[in-house]
Backbone as CSV, one residue per row, in Angstrom:
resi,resn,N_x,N_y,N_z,CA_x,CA_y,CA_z,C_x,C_y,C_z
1,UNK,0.835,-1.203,0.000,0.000,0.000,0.000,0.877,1.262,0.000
2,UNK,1.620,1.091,0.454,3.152,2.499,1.245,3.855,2.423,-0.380
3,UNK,3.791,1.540,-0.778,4.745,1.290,-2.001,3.788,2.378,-3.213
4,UNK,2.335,1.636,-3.001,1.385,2.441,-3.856,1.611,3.845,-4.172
5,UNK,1.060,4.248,-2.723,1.205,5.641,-2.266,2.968,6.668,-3.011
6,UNK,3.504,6.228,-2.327,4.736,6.368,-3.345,4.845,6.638,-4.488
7,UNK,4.268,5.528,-5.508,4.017,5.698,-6.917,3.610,6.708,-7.268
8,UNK,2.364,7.203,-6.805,1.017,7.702,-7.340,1.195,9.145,-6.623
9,UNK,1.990,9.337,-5.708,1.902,10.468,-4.644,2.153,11.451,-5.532
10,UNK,3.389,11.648,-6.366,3.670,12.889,-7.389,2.792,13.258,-8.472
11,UNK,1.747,12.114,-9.003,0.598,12.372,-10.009,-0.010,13.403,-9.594
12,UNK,-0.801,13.108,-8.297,-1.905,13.692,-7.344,-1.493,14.876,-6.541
13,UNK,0.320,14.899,-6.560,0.476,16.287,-6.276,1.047,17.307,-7.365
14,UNK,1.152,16.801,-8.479,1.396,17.662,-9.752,0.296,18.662,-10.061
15,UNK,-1.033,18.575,-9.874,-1.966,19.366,-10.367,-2.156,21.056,-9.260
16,UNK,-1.956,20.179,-7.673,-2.010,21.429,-6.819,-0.528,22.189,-6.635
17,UNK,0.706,21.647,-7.028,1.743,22.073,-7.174,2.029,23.049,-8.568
18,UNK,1.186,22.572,-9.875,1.176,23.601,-11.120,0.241,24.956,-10.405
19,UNK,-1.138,24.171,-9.959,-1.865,25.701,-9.611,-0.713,26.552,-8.489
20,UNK,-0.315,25.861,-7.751,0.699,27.348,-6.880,1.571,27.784,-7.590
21,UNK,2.244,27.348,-8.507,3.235,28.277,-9.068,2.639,29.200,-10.414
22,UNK,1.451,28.804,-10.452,0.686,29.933,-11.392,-0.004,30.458,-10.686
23,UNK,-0.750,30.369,-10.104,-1.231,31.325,-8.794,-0.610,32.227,-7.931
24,UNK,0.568,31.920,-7.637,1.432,32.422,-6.564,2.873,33.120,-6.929
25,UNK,3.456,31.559,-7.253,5.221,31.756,-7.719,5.174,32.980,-8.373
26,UNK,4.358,32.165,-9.866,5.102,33.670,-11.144,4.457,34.434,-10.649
27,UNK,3.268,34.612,-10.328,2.905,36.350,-10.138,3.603,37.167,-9.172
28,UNK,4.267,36.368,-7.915,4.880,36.737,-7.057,6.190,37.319,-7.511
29,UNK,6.961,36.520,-8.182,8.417,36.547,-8.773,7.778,38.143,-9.879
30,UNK,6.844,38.103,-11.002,6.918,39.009,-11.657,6.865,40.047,-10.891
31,UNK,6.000,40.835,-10.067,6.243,41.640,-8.940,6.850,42.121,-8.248
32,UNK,7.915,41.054,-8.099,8.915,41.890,-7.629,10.148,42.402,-8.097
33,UNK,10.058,41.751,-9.786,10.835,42.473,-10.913,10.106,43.337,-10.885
34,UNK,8.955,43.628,-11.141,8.322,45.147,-11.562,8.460,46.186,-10.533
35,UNK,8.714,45.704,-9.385,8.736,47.117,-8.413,10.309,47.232,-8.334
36,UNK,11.110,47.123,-9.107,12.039,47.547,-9.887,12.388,48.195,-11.015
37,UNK,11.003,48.201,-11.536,10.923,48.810,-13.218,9.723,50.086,-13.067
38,UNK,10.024,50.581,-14.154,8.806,52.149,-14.051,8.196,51.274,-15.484
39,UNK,6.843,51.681,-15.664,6.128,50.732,-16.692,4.564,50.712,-16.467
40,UNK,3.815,50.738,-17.415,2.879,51.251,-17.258,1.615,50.133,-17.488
41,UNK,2.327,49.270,-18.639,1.984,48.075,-18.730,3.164,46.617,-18.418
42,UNK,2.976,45.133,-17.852,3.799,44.739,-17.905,5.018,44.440,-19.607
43,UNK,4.050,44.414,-20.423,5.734,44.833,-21.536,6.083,45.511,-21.895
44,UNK,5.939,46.578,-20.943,6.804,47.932,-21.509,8.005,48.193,-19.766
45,UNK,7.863,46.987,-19.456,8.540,47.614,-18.064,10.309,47.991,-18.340
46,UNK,10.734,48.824,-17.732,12.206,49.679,-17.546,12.579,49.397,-16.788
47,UNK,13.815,48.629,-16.074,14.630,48.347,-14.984,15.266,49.795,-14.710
48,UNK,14.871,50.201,-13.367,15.085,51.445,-13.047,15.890,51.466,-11.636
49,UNK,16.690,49.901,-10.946,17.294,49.883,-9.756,16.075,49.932,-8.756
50,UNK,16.646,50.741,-7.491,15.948,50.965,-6.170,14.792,52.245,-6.188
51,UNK,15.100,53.168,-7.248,14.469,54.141,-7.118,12.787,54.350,-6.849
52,UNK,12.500,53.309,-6.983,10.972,53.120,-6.134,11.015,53.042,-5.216
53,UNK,11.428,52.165,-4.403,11.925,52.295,-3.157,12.176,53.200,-2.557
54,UNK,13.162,53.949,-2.980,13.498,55.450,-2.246,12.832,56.247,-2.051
55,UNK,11.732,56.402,-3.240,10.620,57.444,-3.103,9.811,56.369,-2.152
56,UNK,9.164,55.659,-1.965,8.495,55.477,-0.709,8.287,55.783,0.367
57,UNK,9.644,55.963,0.866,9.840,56.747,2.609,10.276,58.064,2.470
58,UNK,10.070,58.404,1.276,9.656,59.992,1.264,8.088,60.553,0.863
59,UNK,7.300,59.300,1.220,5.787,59.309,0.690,5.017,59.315,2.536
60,UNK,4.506,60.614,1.879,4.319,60.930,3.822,2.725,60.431,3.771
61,UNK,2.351,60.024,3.030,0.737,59.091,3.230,1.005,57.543,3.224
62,UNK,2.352,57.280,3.046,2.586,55.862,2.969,3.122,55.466,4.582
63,UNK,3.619,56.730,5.212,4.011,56.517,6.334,2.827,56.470,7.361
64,UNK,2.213,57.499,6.724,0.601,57.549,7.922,0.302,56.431,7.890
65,UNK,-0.377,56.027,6.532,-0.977,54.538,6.623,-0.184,53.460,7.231
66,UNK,0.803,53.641,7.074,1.413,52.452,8.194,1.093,52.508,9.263
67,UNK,1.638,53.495,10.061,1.305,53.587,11.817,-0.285,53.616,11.633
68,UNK,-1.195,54.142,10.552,-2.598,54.007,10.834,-2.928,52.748,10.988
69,UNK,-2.531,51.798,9.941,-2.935,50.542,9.851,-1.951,49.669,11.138
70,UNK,-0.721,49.954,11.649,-0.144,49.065,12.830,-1.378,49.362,14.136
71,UNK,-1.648,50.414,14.135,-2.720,51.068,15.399,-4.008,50.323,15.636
72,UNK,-4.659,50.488,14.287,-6.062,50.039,14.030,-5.568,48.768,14.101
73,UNK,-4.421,47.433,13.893,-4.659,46.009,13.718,-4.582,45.924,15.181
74,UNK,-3.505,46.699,16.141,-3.015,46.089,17.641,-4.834,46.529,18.111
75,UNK,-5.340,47.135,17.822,-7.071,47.489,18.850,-7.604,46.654,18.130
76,UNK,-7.730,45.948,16.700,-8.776,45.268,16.098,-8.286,43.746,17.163
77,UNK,-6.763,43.014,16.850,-6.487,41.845,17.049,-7.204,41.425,18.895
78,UNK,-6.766,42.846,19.717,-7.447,42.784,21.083,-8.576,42.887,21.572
79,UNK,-9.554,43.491,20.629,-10.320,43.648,21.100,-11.643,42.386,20.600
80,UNK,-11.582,42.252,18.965,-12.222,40.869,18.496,-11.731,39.462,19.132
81,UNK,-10.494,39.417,19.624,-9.985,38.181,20.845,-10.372,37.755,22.350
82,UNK,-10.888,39.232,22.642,-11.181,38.979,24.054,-12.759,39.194,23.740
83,UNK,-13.181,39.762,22.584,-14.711,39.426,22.950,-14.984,38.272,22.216
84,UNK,-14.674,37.606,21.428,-15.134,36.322,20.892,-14.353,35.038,22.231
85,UNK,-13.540,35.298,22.388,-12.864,34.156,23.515,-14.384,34.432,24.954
86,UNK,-14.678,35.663,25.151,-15.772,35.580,26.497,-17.061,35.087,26.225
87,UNK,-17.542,35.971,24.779,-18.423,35.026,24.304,-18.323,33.539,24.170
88,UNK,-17.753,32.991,24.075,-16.985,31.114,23.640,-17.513,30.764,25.451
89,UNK,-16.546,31.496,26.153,-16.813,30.789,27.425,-18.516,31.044,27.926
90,UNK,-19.270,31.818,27.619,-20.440,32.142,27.805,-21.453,31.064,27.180
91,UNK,-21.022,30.969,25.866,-21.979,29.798,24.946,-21.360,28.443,25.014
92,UNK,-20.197,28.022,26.224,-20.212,26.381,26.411,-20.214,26.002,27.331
93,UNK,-21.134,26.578,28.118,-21.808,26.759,29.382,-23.362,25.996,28.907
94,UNK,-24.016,25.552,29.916,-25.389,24.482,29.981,-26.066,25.594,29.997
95,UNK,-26.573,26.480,28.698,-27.488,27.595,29.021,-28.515,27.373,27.724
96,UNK,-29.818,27.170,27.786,-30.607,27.530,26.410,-30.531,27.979,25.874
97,UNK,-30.431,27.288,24.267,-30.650,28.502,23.341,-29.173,28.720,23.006
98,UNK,-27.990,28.101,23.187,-26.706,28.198,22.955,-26.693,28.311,20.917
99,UNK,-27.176,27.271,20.772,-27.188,27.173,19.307,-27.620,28.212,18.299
100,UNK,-28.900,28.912,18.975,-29.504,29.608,18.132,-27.780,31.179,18.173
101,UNK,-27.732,31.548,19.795,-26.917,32.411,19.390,-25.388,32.205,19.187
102,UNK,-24.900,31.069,18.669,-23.942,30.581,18.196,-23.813,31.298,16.754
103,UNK,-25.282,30.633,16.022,-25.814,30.964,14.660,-25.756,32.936,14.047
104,UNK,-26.572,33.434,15.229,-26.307,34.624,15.277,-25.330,35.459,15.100
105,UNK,-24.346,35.195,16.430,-23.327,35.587,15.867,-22.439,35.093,15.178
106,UNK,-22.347,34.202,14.415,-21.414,33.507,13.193,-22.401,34.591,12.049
107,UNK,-23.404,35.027,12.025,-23.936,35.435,10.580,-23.276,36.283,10.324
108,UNK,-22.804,37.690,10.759,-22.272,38.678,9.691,-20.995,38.411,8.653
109,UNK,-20.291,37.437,9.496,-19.284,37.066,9.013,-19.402,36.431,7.004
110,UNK,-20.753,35.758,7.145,-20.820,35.749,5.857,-21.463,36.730,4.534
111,UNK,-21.344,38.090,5.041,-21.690,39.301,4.227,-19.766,39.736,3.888
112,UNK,-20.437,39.986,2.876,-19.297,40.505,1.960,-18.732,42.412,2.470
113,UNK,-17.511,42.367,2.381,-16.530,43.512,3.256,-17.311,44.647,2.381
114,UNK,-17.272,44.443,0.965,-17.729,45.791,0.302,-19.119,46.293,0.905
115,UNK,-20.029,44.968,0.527,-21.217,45.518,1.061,-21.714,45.763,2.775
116,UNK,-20.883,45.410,3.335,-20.448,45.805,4.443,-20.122,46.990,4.965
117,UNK,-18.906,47.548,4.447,-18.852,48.833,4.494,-19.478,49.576,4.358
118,UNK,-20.970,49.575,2.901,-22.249,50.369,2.415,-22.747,50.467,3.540
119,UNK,-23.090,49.774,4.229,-24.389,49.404,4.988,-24.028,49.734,6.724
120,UNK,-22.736,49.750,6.537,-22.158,50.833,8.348,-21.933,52.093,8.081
121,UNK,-21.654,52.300,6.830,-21.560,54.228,6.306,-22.642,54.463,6.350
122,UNK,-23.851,53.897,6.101,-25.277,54.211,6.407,-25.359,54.363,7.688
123,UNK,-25.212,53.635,8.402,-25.381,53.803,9.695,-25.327,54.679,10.716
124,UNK,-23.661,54.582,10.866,-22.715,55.794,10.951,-22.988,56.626,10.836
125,UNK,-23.237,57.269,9.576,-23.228,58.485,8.870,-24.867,58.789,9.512
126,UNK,-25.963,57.934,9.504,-27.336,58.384,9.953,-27.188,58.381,11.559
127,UNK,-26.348,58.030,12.889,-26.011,58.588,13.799,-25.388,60.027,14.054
128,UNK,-24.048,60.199,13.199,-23.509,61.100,13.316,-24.553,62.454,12.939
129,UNK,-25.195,62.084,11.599,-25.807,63.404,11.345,-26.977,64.271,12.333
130,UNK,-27.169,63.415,13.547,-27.598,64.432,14.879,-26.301,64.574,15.830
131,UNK,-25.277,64.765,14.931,-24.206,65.706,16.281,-23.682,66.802,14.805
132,UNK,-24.104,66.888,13.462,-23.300,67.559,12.558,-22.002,67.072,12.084
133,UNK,-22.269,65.250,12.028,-20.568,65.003,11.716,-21.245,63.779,10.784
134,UNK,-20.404,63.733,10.317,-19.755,62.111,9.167,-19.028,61.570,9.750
135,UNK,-18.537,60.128,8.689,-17.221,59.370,9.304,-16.344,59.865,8.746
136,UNK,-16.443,61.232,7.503,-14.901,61.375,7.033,-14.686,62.936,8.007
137,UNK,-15.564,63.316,8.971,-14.892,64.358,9.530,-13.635,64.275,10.173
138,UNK,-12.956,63.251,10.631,-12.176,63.313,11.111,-11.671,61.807,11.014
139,UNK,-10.143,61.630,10.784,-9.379,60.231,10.873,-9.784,59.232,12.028
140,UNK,-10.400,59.794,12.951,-10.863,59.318,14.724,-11.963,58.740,14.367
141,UNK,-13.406,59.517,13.598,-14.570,58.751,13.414,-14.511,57.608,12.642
142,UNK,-13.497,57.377,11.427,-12.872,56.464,10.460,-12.656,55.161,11.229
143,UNK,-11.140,55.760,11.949,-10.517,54.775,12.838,-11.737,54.050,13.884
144,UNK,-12.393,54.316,14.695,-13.780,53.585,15.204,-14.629,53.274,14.400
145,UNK,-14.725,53.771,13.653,-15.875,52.674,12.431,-15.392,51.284,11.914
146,UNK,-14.250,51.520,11.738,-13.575,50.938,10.747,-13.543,49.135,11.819
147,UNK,-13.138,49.755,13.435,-12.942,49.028,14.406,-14.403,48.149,14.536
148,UNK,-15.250,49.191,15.359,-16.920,48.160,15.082,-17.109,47.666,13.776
149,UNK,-17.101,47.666,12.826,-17.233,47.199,11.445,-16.362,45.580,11.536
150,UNK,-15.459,45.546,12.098,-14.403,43.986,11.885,-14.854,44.068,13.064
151,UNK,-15.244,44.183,14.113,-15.456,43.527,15.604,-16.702,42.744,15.024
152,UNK,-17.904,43.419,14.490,-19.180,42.956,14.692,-18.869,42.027,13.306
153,UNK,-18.059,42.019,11.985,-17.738,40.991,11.063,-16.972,39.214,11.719
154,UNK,-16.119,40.016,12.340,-14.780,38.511,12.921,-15.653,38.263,13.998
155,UNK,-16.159,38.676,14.709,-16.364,37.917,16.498,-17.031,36.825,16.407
156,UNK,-17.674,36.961,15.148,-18.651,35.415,15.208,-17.606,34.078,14.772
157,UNK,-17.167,34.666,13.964,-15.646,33.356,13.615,-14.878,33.077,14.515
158,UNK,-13.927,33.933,14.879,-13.253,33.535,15.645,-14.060,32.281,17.269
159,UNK,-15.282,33.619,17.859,-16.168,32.552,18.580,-16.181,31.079,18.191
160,UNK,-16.768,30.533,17.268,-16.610,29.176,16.736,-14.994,28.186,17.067
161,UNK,-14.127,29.428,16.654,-12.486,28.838,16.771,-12.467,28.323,18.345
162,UNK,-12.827,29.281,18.820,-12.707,29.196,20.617,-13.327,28.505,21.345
163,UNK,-14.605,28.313,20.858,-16.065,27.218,21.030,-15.161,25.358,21.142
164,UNK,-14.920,25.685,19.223,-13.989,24.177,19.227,-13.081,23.865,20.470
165,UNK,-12.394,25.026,21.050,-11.068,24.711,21.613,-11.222,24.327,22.663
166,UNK,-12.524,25.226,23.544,-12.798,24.981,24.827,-13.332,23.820,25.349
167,UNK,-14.433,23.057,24.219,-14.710,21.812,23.799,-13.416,20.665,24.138
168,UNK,-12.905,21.084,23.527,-11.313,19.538,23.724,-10.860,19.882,24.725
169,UNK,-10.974,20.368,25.813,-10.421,21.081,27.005,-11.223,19.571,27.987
170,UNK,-10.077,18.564,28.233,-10.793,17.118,29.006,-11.417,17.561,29.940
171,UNK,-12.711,17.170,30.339,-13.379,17.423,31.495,-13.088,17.491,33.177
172,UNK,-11.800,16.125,32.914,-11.297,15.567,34.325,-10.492,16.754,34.271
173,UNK,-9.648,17.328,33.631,-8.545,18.410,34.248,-9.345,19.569,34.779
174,UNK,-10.475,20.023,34.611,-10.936,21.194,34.931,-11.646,20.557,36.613
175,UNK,-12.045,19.538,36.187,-12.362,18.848,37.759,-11.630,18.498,39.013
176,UNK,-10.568,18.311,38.160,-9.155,18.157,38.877,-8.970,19.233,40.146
177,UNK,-8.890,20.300,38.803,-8.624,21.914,39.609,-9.533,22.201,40.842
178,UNK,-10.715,21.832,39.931,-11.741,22.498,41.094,-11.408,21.674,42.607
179,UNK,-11.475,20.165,42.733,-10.897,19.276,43.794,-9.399,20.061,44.442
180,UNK,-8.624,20.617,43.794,-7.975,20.852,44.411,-7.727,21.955,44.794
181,UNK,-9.060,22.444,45.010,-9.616,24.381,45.550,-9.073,25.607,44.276
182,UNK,-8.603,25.704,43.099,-8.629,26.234,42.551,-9.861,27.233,42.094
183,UNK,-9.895,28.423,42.404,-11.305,29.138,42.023,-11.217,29.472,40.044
184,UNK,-12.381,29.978,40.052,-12.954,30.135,38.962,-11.443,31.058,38.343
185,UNK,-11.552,31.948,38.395,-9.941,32.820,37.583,-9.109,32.185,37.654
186,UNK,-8.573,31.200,38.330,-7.422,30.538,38.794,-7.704,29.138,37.508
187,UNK,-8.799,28.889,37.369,-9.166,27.751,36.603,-8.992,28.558,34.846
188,UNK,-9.854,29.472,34.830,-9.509,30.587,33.419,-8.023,30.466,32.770
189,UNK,-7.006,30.910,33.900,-6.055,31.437,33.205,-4.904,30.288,33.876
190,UNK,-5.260,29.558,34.444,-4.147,28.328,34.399,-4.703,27.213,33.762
191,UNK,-5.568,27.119,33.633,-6.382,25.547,32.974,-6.610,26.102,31.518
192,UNK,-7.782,26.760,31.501,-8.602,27.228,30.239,-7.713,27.658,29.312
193,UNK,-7.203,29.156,29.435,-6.600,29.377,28.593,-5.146,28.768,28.209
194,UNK,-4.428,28.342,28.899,-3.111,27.841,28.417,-3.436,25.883,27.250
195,UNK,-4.931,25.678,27.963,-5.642,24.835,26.828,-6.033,24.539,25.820
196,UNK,-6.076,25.863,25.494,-6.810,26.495,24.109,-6.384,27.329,23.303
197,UNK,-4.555,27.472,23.556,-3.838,28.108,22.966,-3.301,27.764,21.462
198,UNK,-3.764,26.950,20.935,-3.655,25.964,19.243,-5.098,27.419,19.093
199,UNK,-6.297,27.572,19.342,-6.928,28.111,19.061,-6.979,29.782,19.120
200,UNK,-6.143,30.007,19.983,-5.892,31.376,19.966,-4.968,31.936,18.913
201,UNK,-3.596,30.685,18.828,-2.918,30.614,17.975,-4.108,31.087,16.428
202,UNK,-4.335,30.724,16.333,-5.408,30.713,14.799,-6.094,31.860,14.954
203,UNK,-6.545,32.463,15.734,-7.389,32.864,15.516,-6.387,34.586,15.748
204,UNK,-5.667,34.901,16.349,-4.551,35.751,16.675,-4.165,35.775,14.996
205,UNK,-3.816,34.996,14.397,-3.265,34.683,13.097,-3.973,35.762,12.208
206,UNK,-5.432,34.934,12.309,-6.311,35.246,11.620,-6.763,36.771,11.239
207,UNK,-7.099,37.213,12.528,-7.408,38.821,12.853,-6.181,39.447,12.893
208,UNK,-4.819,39.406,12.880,-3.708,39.789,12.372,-3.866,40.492,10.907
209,UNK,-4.090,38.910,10.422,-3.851,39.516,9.049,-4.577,40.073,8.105
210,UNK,-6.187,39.720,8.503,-7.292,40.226,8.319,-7.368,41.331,8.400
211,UNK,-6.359,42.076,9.664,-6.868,43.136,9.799,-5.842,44.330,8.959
212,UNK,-4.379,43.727,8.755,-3.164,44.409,8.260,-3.695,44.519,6.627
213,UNK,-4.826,43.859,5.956,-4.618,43.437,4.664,-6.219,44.211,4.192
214,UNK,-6.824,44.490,5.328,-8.144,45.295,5.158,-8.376,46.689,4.059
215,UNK,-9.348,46.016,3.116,-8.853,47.268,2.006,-10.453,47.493,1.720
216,UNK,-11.778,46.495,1.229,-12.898,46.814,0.740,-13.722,47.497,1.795
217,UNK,-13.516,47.371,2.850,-14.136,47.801,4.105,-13.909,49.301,4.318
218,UNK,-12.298,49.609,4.158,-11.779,50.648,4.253,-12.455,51.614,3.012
219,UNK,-12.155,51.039,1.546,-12.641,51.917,0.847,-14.418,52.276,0.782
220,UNK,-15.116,51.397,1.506,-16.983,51.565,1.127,-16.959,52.780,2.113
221,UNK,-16.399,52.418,3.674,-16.733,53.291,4.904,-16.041,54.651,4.783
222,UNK,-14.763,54.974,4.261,-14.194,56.059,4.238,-14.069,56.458,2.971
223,UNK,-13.166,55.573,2.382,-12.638,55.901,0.968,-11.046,56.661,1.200
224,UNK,-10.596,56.657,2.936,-9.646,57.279,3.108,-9.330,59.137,3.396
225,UNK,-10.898,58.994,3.140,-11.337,60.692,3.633,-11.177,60.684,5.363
226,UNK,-11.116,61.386,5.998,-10.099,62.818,4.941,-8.938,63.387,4.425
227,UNK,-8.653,63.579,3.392,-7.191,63.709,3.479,-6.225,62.516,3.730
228,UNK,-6.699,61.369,2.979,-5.859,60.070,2.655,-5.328,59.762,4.569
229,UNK,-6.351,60.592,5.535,-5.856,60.482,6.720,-6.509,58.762,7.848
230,UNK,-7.920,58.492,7.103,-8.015,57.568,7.520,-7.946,56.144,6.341
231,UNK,-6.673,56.403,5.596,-6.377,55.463,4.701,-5.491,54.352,5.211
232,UNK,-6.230,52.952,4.893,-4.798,52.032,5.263,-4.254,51.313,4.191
233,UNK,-3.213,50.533,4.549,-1.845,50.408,3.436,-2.545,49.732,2.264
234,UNK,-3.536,48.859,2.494,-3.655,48.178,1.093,-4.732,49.152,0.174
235,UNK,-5.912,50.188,0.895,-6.152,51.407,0.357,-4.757,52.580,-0.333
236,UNK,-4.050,52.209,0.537,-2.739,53.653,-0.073,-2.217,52.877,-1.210
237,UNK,-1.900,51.390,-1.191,-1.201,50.925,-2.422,-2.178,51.078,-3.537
238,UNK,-3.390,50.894,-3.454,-4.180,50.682,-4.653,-4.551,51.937,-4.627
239,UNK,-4.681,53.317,-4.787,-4.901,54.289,-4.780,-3.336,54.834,-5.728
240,UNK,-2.149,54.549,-4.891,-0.947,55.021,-5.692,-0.746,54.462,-6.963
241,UNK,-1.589,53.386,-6.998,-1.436,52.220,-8.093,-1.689,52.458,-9.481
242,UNK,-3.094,52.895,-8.853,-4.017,53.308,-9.917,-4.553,55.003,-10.138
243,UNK,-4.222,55.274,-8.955,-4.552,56.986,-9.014,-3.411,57.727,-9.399
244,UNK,-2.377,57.194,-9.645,-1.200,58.447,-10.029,-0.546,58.111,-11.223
245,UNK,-0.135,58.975,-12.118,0.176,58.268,-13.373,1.340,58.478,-13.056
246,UNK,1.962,57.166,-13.356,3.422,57.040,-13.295,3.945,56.426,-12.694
247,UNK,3.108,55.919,-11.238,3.602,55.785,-10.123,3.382,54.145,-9.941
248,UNK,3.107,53.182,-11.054,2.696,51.737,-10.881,3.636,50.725,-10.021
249,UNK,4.695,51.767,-10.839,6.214,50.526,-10.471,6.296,51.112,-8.402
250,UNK,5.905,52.621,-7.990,6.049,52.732,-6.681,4.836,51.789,-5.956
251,UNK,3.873,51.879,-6.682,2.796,51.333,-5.933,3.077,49.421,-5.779
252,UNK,3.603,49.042,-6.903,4.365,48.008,-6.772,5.104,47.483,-5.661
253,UNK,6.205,48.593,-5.107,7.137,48.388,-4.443,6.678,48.621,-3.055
254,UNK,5.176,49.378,-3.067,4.906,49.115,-1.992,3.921,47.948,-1.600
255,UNK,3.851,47.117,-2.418,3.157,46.207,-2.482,3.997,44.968,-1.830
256,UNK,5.205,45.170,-2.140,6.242,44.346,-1.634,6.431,44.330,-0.733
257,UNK,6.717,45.505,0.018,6.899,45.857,1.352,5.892,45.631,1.917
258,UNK,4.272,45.664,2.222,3.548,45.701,2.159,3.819,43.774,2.919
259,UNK,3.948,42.773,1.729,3.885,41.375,1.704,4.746,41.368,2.552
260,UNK,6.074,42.015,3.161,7.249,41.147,3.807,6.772,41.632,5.425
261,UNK,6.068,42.949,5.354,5.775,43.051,6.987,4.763,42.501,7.578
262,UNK,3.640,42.014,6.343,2.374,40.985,7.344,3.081,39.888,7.524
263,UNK,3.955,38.908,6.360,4.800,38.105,6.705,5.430,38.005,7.723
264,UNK,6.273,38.895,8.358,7.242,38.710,9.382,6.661,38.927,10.842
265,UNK,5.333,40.065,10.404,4.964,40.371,11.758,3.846,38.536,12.278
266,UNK,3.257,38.562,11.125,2.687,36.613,11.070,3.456,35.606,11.592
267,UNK,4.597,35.502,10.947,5.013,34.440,11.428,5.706,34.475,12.808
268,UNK,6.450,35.951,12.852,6.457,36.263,14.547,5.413,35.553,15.588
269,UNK,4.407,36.265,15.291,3.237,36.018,15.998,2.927,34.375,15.814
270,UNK,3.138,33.549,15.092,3.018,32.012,15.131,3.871,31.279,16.141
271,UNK,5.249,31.765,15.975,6.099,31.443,16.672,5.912,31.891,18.061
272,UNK,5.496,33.098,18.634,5.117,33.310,19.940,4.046,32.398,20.455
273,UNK,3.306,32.316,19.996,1.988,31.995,20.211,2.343,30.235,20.124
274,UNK,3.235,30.130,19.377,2.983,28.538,19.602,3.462,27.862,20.771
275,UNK,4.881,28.935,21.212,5.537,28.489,22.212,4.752,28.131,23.607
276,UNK,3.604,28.371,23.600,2.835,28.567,24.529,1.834,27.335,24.791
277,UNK,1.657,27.165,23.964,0.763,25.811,23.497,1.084,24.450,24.085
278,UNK,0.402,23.992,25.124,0.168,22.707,26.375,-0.511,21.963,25.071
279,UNK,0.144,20.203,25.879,-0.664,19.307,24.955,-1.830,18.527,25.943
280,UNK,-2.857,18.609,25.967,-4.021,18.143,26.451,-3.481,17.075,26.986
């Protein structure tokens, strides 16, 4: 059978191994020749060195959007974690009716970011207009929209992640504790959570990058008004991309940069997070 498997193993992985390197590789590899080249279409591109690059960190909306978008992910990743993890402990508890609001909150999650965004700028915008404000009056009303908008989208997902985790959490160890006078907080954060850390792991992951890579949400609710002030990076790249003539090969290069800091700050965060991780 092992012998079989063997045989046949490279057939059955030839088809998902062609789709990644056409999916991924070349487009990846072309990309990052082009944010080397000035070019307007890919066959007309010009090898032009670093000079995209350089102009970048002299691009003072590329810098906002960074610290905008590092700001908005550290309040999105904390705040959708600790309310979907309390919710989790709330709904695997012996209480009626667990299922129905399981269901509940898992629903927004399956509405789409664009039309999403429509439908909280409505909102928003029909609150604010009894104080005389919008969400583009200021980068502040943006930045909190932008926040409830992925709290009330992710909390239902992640919930589910945490639901699973708390679930495989053996019954006897939490009984254990209690026998051996451990109170309720003492059981939380020495039992529970160091239990369910494969799930936090994921779900930390998840709203990480979800939140560093957030662009349709950004453009329905703001559009980056005002003043490219409540714009984040994957709004600033596709805006430089396509809104400035000339500027494809910069918008490129920040596209790159862009890929190596969710990368590093990701896999950081895997590696922390895993170290942590008890085996049941």
């Amino acid at each position: 059978m092992n012998r079989t498997l063997r045989k046949y193993f490279p057939l059955f992985l030839m088809p998902t191994f062609i789709a990644f390197l056409i999916g991924f590789v070349v487009p990846f590899a072309l990309g990052l020749y082009l944010s080397f080249c000035k070019f307007t279409t890919v066959s007309d591109a010009i090898p032009i060195g670093i000079r995209n690059y350089t102009q970048i960190f002299s691009d003072a909306t590329f810098i906002h959007s960074l610290w905008y978008t590092a700001l908005f992910t550290i309040a999105a990743v904390v705040s959708i974690n600790v309310i979907a993890f309390t919710i989790a402990l709330l709904l695997t508890r012996q209480i009626r009716g667990t299922n129905i609001f399981r269901t509940v909150f898992f629903m927004p999650n399956l509405i789409g970011g664009i039309v999403l965004g429509y439908i909280w700028q409505l909102i928003f915008n029909g609150i604010l207009l009894y104080f005389d404000r919008t969400l583009t009056y200021s980068a502040t009303y943006g930045f909190f929209g932008l926040l409830i908008l992925l709290n009330w989208q992710q909390i239902g997902y992640m919930m589910i992640i945490y639901i699973a985790g708390i679930g495989n959490i053996p019954p006897d160890v939490i009984e254990a504790a209690k026998i051996d006078g451990a109170t309720n907080r003492q059981i939380l954060f020495r039992v529970t959570i160091p239990m369910v850390m494969p799930s936090v792991t994921i779900s930390v992951f998840l709203t990480l990058t979800n939140s560093f890579k957030l662009f349709d949400q950004n453009l329905a609710l703001t559009a980056g008004e005002p003043s490219s002030k409540s714009e984040m990076l994957a709004l600033n790249i596709f805006n430089t991309f396509y809104g400035r003539t000339g500027a494809e090969g910069i918008g490129q290069a920040k596209a790159v940069i862009f890929f190596l800091i969710v990368a590093v700050i990701a896999l950081l965060q895997l590696y922390l997070t895993r170290r942590k991780e008890v085996q049941a």
